[in-house]
Backbone as numpy.savetxt, mean C-alpha at the origin, in Angstrom:
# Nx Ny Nz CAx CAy CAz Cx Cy Cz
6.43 2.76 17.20 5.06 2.90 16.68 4.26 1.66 17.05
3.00 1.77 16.95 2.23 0.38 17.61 0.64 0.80 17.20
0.10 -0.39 16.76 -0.67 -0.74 16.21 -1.52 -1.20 17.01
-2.91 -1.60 17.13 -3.70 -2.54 18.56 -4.95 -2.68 17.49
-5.52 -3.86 17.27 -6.41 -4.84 16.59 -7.26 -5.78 17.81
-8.58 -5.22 17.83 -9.71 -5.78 18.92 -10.45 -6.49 17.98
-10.17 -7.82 18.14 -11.32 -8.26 17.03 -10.97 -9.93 18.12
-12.63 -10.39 17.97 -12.93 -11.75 18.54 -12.59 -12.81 18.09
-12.26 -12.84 16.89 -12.69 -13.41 15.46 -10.98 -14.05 15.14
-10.61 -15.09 15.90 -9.19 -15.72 15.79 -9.11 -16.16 14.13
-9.54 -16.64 13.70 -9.74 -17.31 11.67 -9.61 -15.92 11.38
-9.85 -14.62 11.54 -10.00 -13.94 11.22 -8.52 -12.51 11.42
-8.36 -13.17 12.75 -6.95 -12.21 13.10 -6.09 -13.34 12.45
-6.03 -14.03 12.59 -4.57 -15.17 12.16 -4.49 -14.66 10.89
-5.15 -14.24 9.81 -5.03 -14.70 8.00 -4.44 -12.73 8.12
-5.28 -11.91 9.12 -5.73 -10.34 8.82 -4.45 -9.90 8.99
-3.80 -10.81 10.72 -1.91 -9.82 10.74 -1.10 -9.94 9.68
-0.86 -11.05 9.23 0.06 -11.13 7.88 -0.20 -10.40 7.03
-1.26 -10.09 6.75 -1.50 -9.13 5.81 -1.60 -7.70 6.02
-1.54 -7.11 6.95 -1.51 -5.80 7.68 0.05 -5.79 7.64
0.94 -6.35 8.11 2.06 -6.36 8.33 2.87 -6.06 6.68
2.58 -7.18 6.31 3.05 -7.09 4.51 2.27 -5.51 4.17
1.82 -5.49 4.27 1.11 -3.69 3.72 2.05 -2.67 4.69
2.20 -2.83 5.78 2.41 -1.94 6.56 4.00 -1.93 5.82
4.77 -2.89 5.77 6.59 -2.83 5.50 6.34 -2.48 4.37
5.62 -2.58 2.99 5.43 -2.13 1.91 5.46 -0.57 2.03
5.12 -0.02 2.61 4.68 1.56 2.24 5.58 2.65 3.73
6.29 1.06 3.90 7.32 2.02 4.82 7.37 2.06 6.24
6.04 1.46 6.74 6.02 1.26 8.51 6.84 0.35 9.08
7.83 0.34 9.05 8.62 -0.81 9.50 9.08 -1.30 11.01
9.28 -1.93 11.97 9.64 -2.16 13.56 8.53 -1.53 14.24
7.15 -2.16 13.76 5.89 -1.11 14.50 5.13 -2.65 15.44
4.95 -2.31 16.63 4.67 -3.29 17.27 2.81 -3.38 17.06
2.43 -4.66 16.58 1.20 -4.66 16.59 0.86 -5.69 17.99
-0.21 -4.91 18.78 -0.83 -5.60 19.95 -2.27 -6.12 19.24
-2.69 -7.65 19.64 -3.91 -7.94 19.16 -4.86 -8.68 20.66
-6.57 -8.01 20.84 -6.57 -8.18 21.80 -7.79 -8.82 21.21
-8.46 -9.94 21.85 -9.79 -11.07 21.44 -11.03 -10.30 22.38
-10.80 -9.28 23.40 -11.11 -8.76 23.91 -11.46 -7.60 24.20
-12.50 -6.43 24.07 -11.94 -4.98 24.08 -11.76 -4.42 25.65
-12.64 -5.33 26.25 -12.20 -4.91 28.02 -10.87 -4.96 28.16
-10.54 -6.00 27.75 -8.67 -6.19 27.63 -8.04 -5.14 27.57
-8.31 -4.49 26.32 -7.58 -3.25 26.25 -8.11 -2.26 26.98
-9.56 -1.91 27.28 -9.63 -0.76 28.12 -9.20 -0.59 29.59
-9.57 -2.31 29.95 -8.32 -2.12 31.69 -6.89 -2.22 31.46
-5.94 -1.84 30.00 -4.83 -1.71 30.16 -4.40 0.14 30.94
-3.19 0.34 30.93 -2.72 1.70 31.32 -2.58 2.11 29.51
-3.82 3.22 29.66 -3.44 3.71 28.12 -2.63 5.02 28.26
-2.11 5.53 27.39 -1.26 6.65 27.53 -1.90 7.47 26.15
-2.16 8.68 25.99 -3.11 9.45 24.89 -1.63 9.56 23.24
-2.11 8.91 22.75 -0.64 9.11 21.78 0.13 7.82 21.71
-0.53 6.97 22.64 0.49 5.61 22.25 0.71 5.21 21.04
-0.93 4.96 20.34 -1.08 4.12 19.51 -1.27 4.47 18.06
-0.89 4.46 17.06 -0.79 5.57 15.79 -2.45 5.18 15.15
-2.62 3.88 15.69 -3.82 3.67 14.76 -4.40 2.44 15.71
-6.03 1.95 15.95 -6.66 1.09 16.78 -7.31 0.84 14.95
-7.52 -0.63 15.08 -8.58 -1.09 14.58 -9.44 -2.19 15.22
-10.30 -1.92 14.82 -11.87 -3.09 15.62 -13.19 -3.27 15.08
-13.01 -4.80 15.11 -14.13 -4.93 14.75 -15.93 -4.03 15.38
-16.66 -4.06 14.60 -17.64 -3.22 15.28 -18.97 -4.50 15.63
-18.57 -5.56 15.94 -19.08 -6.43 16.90 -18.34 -6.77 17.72
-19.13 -6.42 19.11 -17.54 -7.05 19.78 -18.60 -8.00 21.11
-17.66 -9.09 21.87 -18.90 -9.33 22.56 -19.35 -8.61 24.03
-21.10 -8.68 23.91 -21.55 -8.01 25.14 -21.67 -6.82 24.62
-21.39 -6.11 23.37 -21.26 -4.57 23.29 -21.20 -4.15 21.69
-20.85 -2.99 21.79 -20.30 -3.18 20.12 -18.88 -1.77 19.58
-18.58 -2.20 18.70 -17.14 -1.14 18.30 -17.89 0.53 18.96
-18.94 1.00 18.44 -19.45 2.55 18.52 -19.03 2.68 20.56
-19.55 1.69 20.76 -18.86 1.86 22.46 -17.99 1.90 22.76
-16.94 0.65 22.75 -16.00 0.65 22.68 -15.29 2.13 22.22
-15.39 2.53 20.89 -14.46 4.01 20.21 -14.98 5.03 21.03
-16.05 5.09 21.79 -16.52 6.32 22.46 -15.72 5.59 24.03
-15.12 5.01 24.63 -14.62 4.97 26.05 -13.26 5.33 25.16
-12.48 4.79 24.45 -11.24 5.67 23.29 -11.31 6.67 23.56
-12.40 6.83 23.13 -12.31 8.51 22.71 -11.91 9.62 23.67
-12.80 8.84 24.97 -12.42 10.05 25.95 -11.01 10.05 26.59
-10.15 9.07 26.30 -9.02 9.02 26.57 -8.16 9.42 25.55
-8.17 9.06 24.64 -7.48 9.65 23.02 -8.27 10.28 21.95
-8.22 11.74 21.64 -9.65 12.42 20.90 -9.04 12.27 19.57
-7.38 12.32 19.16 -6.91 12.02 17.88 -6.43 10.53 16.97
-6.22 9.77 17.92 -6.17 8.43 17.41 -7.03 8.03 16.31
-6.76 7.59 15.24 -7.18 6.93 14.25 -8.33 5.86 14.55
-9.13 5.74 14.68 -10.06 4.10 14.67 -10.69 3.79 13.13
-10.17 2.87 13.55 -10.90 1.92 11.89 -11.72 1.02 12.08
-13.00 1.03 12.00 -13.66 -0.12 12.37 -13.83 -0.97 11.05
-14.37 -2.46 11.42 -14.30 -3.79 10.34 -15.37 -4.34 10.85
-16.28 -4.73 9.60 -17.05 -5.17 9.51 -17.43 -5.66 8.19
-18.67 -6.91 8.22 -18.88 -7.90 7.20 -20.31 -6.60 6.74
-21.42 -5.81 7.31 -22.24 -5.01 6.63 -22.46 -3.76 7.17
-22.94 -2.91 6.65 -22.59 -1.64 6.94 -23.92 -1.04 8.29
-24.10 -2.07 8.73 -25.31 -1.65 9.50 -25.29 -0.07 10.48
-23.91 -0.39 11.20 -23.31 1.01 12.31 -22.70 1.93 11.16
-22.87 2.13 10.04 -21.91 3.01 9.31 -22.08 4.15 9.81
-23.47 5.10 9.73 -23.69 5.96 10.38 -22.98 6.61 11.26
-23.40 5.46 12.24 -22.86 6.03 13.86 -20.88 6.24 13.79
-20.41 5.56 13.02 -19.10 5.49 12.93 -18.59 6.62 13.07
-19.48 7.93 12.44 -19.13 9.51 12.51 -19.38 9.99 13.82
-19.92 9.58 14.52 -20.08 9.66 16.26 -18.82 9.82 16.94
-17.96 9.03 16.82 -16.75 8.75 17.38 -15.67 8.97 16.33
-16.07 10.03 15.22 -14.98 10.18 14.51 -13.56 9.00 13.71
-14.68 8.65 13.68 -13.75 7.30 12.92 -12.99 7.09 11.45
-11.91 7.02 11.54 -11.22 7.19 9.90 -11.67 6.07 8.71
-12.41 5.24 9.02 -12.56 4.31 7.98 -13.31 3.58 8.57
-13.86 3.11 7.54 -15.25 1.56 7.84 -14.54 0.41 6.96
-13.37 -0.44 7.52 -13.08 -1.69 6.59 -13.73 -2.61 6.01
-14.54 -2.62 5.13 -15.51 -4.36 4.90 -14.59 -5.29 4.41
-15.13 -6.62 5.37 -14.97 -7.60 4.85 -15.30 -8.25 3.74
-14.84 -9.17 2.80 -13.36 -9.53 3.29 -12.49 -8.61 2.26
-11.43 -8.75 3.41 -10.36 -7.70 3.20 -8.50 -8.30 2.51
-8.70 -7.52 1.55 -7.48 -7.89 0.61 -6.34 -6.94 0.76
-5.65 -7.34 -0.02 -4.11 -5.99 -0.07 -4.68 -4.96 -0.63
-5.31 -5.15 -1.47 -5.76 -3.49 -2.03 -6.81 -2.46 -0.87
-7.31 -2.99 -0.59 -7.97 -2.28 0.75 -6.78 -2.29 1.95
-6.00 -3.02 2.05 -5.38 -2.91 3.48 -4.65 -1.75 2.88
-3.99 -1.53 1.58 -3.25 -0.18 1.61 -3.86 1.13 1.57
-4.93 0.82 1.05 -5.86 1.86 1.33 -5.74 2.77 2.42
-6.58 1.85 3.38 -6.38 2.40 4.87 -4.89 2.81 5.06
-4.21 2.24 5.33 -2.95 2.49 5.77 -2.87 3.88 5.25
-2.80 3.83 3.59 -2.28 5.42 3.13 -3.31 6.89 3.79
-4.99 6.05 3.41 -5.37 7.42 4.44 -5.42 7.65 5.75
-4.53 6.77 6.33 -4.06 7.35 8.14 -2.45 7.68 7.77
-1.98 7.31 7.24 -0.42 7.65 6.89 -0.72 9.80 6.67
-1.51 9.95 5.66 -2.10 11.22 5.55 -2.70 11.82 6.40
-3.27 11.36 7.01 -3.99 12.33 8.18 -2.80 12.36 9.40
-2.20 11.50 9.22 -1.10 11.56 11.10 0.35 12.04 10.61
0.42 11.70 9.43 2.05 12.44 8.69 2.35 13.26 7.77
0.83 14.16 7.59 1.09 14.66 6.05 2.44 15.08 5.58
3.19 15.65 6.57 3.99 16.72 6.02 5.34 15.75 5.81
5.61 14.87 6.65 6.71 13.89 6.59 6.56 13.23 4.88
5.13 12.99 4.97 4.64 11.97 3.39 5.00 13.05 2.29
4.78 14.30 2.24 5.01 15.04 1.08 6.35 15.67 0.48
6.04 15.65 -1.00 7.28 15.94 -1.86 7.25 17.44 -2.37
8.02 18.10 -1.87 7.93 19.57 -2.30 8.73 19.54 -2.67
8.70 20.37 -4.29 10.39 20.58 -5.23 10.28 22.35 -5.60
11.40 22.53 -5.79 11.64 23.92 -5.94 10.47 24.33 -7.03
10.10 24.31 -7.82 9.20 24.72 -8.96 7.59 24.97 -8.41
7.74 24.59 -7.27 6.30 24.76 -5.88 5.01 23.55 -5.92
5.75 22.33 -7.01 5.25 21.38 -6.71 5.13 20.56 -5.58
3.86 20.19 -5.13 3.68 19.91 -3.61 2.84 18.36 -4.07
3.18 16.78 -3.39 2.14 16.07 -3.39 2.71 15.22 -2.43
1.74 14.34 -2.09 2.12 13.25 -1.10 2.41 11.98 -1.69
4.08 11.88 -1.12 4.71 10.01 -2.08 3.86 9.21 -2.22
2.87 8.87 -1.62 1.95 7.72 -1.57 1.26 8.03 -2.75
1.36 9.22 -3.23 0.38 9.03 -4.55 0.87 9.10 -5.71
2.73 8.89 -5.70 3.16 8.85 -6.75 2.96 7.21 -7.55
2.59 6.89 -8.24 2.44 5.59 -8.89 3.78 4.98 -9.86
4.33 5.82 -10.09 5.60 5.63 -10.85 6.43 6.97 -11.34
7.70 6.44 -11.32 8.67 7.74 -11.75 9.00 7.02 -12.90
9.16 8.19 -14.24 10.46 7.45 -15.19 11.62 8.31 -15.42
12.41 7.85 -15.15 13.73 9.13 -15.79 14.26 8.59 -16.72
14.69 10.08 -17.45 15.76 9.79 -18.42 15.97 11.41 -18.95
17.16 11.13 -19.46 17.94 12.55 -19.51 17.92 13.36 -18.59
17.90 12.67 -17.17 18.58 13.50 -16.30 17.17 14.09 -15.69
16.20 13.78 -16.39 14.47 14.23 -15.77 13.97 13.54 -15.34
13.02 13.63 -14.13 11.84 12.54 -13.75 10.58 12.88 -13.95
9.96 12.10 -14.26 9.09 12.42 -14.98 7.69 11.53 -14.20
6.98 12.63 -12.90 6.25 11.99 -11.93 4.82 11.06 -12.58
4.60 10.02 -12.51 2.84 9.87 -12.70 2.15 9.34 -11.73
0.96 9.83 -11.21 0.11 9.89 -10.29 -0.66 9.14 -10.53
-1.22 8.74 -8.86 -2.42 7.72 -8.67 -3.55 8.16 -9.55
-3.87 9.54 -9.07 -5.05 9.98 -10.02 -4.97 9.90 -11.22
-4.04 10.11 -12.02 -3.43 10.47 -13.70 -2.89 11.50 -13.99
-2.73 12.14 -13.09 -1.70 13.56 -12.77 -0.46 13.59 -13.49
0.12 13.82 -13.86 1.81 14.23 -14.37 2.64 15.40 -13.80
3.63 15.09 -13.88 4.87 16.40 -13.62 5.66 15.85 -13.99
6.63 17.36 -14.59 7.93 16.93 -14.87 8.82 17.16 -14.02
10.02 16.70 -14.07 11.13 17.41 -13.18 11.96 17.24 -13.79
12.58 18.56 -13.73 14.17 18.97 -14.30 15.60 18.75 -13.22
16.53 17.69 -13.95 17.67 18.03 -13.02 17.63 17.33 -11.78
17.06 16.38 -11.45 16.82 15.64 -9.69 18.52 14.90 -9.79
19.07 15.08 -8.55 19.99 14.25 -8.45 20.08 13.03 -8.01
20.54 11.63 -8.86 20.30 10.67 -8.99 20.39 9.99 -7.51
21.20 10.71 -6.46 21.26 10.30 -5.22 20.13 10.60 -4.71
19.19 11.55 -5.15 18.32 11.92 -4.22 17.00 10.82 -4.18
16.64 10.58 -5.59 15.99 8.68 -5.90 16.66 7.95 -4.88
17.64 7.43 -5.04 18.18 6.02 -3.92 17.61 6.69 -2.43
17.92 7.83 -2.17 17.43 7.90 -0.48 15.83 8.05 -0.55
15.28 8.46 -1.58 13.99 8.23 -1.21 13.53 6.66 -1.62
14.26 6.16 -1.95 14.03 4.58 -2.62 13.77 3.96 -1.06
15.71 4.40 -0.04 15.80 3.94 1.31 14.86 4.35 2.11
13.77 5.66 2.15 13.21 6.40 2.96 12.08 5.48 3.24
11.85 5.59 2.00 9.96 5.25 1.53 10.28 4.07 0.94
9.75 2.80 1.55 10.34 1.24 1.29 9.17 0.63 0.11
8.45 1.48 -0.23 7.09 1.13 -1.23 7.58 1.26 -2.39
8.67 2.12 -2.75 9.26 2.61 -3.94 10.59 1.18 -4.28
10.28 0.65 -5.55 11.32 0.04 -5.81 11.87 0.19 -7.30
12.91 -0.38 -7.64 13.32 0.52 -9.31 12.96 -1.26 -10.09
12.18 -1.04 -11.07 11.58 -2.57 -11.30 12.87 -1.93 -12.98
13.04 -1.03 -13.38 13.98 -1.12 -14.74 14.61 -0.20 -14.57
15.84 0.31 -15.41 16.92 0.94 -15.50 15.94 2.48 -15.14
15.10 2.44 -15.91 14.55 4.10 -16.01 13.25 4.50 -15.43
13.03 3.01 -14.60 11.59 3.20 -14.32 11.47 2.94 -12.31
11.22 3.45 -11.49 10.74 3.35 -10.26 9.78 3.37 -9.75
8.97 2.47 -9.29 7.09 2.08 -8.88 7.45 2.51 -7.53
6.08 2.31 -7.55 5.39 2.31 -5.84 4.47 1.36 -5.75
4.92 0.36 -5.02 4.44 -1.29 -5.51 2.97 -1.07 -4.18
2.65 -0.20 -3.44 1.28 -0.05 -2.91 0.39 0.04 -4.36
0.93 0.42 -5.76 -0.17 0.67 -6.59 -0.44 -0.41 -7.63
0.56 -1.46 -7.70 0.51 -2.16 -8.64 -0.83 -2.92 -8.62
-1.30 -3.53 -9.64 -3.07 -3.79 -9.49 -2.84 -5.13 -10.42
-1.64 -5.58 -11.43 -1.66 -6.27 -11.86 -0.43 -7.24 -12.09
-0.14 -8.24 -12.70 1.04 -8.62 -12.67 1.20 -9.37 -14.76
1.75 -8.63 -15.22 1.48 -9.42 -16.71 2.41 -10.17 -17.09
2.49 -11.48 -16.64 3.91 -12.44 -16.96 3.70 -13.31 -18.26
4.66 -13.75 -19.16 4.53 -14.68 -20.39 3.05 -15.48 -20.29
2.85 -16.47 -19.21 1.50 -16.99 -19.51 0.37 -16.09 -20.10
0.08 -15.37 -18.80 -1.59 -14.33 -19.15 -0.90 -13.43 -20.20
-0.33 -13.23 -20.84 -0.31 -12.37 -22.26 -0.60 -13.05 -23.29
0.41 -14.48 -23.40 -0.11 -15.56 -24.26 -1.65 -15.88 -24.40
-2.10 -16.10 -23.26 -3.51 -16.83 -22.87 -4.41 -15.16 -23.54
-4.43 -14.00 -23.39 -4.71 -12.97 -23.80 -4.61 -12.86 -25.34
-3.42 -13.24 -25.67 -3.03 -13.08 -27.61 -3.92 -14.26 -28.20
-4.17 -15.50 -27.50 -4.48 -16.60 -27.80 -6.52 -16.02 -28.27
-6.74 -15.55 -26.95 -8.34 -15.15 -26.88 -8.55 -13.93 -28.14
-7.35 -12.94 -28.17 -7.77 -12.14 -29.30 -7.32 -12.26 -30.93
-6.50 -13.59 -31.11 -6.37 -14.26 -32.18 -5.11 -13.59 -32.38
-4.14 -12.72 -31.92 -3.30 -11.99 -32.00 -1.82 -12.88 -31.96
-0.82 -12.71 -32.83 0.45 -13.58 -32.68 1.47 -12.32 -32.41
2.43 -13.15 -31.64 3.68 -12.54 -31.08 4.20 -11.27 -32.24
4.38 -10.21 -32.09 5.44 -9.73 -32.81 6.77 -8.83 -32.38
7.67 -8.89 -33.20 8.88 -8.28 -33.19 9.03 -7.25 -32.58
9.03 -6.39 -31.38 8.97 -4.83 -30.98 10.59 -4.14 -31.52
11.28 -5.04 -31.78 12.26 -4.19 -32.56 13.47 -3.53 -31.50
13.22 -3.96 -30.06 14.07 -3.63 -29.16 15.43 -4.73 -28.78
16.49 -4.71 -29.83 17.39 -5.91 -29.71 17.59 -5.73 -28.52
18.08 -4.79 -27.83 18.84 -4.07 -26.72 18.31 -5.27 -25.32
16.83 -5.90 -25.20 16.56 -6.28 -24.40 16.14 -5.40 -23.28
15.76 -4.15 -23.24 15.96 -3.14 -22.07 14.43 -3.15 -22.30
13.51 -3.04 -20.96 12.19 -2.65 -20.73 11.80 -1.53 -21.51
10.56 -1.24 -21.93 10.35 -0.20 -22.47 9.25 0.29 -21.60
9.13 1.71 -21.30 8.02 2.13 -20.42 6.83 2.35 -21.42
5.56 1.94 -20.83 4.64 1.43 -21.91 3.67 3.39 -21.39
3.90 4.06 -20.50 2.75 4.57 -19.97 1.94 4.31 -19.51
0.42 5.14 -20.54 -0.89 4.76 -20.01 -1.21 3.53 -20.75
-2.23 3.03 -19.84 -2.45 1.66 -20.89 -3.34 2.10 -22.13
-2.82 1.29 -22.83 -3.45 1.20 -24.24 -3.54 -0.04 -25.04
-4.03 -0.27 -26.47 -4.57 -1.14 -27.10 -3.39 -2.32 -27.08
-2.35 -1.89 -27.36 -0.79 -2.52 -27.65 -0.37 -3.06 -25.86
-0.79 -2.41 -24.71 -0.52 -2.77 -23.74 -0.28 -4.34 -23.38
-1.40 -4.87 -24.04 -2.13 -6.11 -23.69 -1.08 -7.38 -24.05
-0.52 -6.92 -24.97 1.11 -8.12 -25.51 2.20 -7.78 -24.86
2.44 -7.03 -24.33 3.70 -6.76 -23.09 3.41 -7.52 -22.00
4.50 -8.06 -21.77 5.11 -8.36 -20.17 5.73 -6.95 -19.36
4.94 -7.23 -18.20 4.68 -6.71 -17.63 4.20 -6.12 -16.24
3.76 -4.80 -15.17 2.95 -4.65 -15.00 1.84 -3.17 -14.65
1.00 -3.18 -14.52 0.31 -2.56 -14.47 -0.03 -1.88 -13.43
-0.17 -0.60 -13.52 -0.29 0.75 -11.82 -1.58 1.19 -12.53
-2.04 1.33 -11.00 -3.16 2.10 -10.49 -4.31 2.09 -11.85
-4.48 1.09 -12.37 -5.51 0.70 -13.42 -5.28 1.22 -14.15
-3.94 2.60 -14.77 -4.05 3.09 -16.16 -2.81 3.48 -16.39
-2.02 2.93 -15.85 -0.37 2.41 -16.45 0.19 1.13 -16.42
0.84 1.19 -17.59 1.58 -0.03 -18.01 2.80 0.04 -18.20
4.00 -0.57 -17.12 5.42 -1.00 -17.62 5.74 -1.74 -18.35
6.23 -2.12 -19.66 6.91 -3.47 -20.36 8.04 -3.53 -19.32
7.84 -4.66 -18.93 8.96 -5.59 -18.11 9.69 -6.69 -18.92
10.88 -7.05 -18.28 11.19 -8.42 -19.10 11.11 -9.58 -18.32
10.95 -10.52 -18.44 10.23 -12.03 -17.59 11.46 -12.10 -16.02
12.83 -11.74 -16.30 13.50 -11.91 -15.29 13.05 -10.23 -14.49
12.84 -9.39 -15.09 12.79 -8.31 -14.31 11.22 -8.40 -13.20
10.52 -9.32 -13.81 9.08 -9.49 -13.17 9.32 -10.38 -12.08
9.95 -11.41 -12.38 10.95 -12.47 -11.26 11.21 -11.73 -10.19
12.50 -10.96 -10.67 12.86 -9.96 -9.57 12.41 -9.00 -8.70
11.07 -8.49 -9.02 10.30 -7.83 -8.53 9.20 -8.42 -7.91
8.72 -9.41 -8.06 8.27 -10.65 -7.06 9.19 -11.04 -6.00
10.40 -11.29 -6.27 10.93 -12.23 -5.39 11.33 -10.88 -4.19
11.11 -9.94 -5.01 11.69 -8.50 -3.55 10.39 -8.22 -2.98
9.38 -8.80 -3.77 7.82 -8.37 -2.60 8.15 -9.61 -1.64
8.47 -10.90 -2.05 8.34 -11.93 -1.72 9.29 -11.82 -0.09
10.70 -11.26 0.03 11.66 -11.28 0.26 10.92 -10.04 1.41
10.27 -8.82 1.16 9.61 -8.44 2.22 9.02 -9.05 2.87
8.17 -10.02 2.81 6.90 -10.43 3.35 7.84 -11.58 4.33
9.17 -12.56 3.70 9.67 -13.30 4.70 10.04 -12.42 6.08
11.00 -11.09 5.99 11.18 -10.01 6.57 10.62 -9.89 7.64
9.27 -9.86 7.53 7.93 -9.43 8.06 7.74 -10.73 8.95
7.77 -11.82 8.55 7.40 -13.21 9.05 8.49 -13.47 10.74
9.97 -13.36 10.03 11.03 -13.26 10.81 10.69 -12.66 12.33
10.79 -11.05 11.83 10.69 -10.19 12.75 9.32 -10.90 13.77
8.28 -11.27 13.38 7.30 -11.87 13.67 7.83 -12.83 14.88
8.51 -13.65 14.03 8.89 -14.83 15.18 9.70 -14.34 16.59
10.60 -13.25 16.26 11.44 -12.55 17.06 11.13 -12.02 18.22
9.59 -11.55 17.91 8.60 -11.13 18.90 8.36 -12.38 19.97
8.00 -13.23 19.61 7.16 -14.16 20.55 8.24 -14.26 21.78
């Protein structure tokens, strides 16, 4: 798989691959060669082949010209390729529909937008690979699962949107291979499995304290000797004193301080991954 990034703007590609890359191994693109060109002539006097490239992104200044040109000489060589253009204001937005373009990136650009994109070209170029069909004729695409919880042998789906399903009976092997499949999915507690493209927050001992402190609120007892996470759901009033974290702005896991550790240090532990392979290239 291979990636190609036309942008002039070196301060701008140096900070942008690391972070494309960390998004991309997050949600599962893994050994995908990204080409980055300072140039777009560069790439148009290469030998293109229609289908090389799963996805082009470019800036829509480019020099001497601009992205809407550039995606229209694309175009006539590749009519399905993905283009994403990036930009600091929306001046060409318009025209972007000219050349059929999947996305307008604005700057500046964070993890929550880089997964963005990613998931709606992941959908348009893989739907059927991305989706979960279970016997009961439930149909959705993994990327929009935000968290699983099981217990008694059920999983119990919740969605990006706020969607729910249940499921009866999944076999516990069939979690671990989609855990191995889809690398976005990780098990942060005994009963609970995220999709760390959705996490939006991180609630560790400090910011809960600093939170109880602002609402005059003191620690109390939850009554769980056991030490085992408790799945909090949707967020709510009580959310706010858990450790923790938080999906897709309206769920909350209670975590425990080492389980939040651990789930850092495995985003963390991707992103070296990512760095490695990086060097391997040169």
């Amino acid at each position: 798989m291979k990636i190609a990034l036309i942008d002039c703007d070196h301060t701008f590609t140096s900070s942008f691959v690391p972070l494309l890359r960390h998004c991309m191994d997050t949600v599962g693109i893994s050994n995908c060669v990204l080409d980055v060109y300072d140039e777009p002539q560069k790439f148009l006097n290469r030998t293109y082949t229609t289908g090389e490239y799963f996805m082009i992104l470019m800036d829509l200044y480019q020099p001497g010209t601009n992205g809407i040109e550039v995606a229209g000489a694309i175009r006539v060589r590749d009519e399905e390729v993905p283009i994403v253009f990036i930009s600091s204001i929306n001046e060409y937005a318009t025209e972007t529909y000219m050349v059929d373009a999947a996305y307008l990136l604005m700057k500046p650009i964070d993890e929550k937008k880089c997964f963005r994109i990613l998931n709606r070209v992941l959908h348009r170029m893989c739907p059927q690979s991305w989706e979960l069909k279970l016997a009961d004729g439930f149909i959705c695409h993994m990327i929009d699962i935000a968290y699983i919880r099981i217990y008694d042998h059920c999983f119990h789906l919740y969605l990006d949107d706020g969607g729910e399903h249940l499921v009866q009976e999944i076999d516990e092997e069939v979690m671990e291979k989609m855990m191995q499949v889809y690398r976005c999915f990780y098990r942060v507690t005994p009963d609970s499995v995220v999709n760390m493209a959705h996490i939006t927050a991180f609630r560790d001992a400090d910011s809960v304290n600093k939170d109880m402190r602002k609402s005059g609120k003191s620690k109390r007892n939850t009554g769980n000797s056991s030490g085992a996470a408790e799945c909090s759901g949707k967020t709510g009033d009580g959310a706010a004193e858990k450790t923790g974290i938080e999906l897709s702005g309206r769920y909350s896991i209670a975590m425990e301080p080492d389980q939040i550790r651990e789930l850092r240090n495995h985003i963390s532990g991707l992103q070296i991954e990512i760095e490695m392979n990086e060097l391997c290239r040169v």
